[in-house]
VOGU-3710 file (C-alpha; in Angstrom, 3 decimals, decimal comma):
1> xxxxxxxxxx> 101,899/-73,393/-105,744  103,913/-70,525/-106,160  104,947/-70,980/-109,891  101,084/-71,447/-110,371  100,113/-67,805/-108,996  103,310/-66,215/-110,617  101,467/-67,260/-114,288  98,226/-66,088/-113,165  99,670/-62,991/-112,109  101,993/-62,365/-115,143
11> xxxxxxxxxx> 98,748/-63,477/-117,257  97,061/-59,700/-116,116  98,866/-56,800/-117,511  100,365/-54,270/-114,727  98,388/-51,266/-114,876  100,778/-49,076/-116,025  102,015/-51,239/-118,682  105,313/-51,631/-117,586  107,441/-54,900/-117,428  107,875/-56,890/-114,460
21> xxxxxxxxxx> 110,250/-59,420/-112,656  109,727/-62,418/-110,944  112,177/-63,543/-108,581  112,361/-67,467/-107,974  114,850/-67,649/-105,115  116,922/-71,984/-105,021  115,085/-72,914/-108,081  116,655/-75,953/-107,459  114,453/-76,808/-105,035  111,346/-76,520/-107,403
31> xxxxxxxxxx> 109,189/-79,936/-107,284  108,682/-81,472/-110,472  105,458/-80,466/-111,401  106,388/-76,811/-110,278  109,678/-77,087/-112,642  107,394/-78,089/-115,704  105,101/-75,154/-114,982  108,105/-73,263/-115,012  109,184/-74,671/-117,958  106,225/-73,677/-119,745
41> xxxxxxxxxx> 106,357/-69,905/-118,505  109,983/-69,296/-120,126  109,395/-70,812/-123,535  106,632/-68,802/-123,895  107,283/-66,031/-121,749  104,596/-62,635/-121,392  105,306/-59,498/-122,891  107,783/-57,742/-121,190  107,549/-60,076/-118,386  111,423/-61,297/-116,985
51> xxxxxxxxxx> 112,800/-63,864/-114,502  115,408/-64,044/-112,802  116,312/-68,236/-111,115  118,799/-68,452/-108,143  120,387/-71,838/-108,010  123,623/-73,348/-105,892  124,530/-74,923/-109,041  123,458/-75,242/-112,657  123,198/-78,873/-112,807  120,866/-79,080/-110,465
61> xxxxxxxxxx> 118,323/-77,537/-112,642  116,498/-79,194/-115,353  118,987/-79,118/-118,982  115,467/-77,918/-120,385  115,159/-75,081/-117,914  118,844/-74,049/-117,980  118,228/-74,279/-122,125  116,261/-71,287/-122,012  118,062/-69,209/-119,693  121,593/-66,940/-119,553
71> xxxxxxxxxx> 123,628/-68,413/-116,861  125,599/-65,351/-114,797  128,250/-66,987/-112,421  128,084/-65,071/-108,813  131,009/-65,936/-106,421  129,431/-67,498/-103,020  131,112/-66,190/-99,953  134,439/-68,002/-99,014  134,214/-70,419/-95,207  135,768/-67,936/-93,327
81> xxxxxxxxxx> 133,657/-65,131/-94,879  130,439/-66,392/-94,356  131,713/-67,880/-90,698  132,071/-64,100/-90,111  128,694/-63,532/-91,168  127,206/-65,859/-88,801  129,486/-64,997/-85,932  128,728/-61,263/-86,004  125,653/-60,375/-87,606  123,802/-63,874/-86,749
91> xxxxxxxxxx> 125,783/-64,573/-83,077  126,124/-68,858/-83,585  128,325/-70,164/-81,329  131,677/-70,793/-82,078  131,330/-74,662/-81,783  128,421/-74,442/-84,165  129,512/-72,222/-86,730  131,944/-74,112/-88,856  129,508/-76,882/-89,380  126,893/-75,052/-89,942
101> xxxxxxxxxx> 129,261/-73,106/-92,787  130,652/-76,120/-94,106  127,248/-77,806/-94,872  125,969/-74,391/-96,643  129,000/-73,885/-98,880  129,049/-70,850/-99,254  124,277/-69,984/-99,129  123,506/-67,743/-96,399  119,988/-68,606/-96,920  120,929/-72,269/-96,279
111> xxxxxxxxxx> 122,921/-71,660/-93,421  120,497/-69,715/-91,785  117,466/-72,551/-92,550  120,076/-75,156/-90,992  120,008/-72,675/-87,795  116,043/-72,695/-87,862  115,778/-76,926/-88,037  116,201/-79,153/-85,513  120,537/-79,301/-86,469  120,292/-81,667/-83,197
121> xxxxxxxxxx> 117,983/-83,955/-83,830  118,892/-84,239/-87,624  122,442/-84,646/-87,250  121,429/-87,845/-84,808  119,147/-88,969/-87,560  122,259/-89,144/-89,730  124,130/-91,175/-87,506  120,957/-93,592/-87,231  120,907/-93,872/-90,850  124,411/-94,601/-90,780
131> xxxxxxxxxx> 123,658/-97,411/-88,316  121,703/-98,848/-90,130  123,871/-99,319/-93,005  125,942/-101,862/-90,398  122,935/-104,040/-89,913  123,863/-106,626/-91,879  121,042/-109,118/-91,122  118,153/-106,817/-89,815  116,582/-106,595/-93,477  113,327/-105,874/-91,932
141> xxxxxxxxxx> 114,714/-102,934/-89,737  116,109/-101,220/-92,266  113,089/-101,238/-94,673  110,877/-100,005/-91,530  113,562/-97,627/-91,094  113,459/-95,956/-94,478  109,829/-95,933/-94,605  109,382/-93,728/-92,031  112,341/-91,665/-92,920  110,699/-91,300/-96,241
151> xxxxxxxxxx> 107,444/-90,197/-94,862  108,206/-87,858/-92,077  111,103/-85,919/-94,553  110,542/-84,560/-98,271  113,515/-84,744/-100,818  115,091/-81,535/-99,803  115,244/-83,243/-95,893  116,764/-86,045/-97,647  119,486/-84,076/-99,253  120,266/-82,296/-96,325
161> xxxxxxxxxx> 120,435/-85,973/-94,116  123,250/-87,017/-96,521  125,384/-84,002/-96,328  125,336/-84,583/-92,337  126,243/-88,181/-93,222  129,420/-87,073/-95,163  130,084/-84,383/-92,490  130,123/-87,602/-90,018  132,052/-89,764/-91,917  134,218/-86,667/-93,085
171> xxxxxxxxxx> 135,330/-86,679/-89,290  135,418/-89,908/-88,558  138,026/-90,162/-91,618  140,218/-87,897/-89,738  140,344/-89,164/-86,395  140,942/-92,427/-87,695  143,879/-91,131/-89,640  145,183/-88,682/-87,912  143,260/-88,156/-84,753  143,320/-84,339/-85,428
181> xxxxxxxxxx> 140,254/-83,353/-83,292  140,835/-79,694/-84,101  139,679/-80,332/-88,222  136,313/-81,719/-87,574  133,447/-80,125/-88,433  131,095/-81,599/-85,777  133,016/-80,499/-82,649  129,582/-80,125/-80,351  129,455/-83,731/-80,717  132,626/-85,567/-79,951
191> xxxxxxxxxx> 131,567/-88,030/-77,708  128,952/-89,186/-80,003  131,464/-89,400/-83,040  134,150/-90,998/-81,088  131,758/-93,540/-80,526  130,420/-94,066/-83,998  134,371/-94,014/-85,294  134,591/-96,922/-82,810  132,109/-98,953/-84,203  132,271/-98,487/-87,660
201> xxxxxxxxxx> 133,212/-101,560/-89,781  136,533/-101,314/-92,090  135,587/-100,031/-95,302  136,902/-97,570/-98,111  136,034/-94,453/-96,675  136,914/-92,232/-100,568  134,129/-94,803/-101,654  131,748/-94,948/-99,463  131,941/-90,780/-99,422  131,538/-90,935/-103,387
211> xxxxxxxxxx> 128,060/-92,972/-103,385  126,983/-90,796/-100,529  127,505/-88,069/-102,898  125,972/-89,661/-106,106  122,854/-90,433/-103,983  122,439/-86,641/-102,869  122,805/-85,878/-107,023  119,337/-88,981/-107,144  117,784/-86,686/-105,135  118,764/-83,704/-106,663
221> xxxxxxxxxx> 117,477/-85,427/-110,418  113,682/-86,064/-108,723  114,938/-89,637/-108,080  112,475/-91,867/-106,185  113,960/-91,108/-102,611  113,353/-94,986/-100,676  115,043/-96,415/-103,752  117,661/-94,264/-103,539  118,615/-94,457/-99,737  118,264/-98,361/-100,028
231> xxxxxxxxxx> 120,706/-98,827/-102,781  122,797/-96,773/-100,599  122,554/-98,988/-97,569  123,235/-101,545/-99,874  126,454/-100,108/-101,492  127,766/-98,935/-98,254  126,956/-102,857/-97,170  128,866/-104,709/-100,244  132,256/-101,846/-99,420  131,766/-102,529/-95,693
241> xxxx> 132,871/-106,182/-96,523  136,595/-107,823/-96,783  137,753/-107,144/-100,585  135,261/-104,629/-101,471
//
């Protein structure tokens, strides 16, 4: 992998002699194995050899990692800012745009991945997921379900399916409290989340939100991924139910 070639290349001195820097771009992203490698490089780093880690957020890098390392806050670009970006320079469509902002908070890079995926088909998977969470008595379906979720998508998929899940349930939220169409996020499907605001159960929205979130932090911590999404059906299950 790429943390791999980086030590065999910092392992051959430059020909000039001079020092060099390695730039490792979402480090929170790294695999396991990949962030152990890494690990290794910077407590025992080459001669006048320097990196330099990009991350949305330090705790979503290893403690050990961050350990040997001198954290330098830089200020993402504010919603409207980078919904500027992507208007001008990047030409999304207006009912696009915001949701493709508020899922990035703030990465470019991110936004601009979300643009090159399927946003469609994934957003859809969300609401499936979702769906499936309602199931009460379809054990079987949901574990069929999750085992092909889990083997068609790695963990960074994952992540991403969850933050569409809040984004849905986000909306739903309002439009059950307020019906405020104008403050949702996924405008270019209303008739899709006007259904799934129809059919969801009563439950405790702030909670249900609050596990969703926890379970994107599993995934972030190298958490085995079916376990974690079937707790989560679980949870939202048990706060889906009268007195939860």
């Amino acid at each position: 992998d790429d943390v791999r070639e980086l030590k065999r290349t910092f392992a051959t001195s430059s020909y000039e002699g001079r020092g060099s820097v390695a730039l490792l771009f979402e480090a929170q992203r790294l695999k396991a194995e990949s962030a152990n490698a890494l690990l290794k490089l910077l407590e025992e780093p080459p001669a006048e050899k320097y990196f330099v880690l990009t991350a949305n957020s330090l705790e979503s890098l290893l403690p050990t990692i961050i350990s040997r390392c001198q954290p330098i806050a830089v200020a993402a670009p504010r919603h409207a800012e980078l919904v500027e970006i992507l208007q001008t320079q990047h030409n999304v469509a207006p009912e696009r745009v915001h949701f493709v902002a508020s899922i990035a908070n703030g990465n470019l890079r991110y936004a601009l991945e979300l643009l090159d995926d399927d946003l469609e088909g994934r957003r859809k998977l969300a609401v499936e997921y979702l769906r499936m969470a309602f199931k009460f008595n379809k054990p079987v379906e949901q574990v069929e379900f999750l085992n092909q979720l889990v083997e068609e998508n790695d963990r960074r998929a994952l992540q991403q399916l969850l933050q569409f899940c809040l984004s849905w349930l986000r909306d739903a939220y309002v439009l059950k409290c307020s019906g405020a169409e104008q403050q949702i996020l996924n405008t270019d499907f209303r008739a899709a989340l006007l259904e799934l605001n129809k059919n969801l159960p009563q439950f405790d929205f702030d909670r249900v939100l609050e596990e969703i979130e926890y379970a994107i932090t599993c995934l972030e911590r190298y958490v085995q991924p079916w376990l974690v999404l079937m707790v989560l059906l679980q949870r939202i299950r048990q706060l889906s139910r009268p007195g939860k």
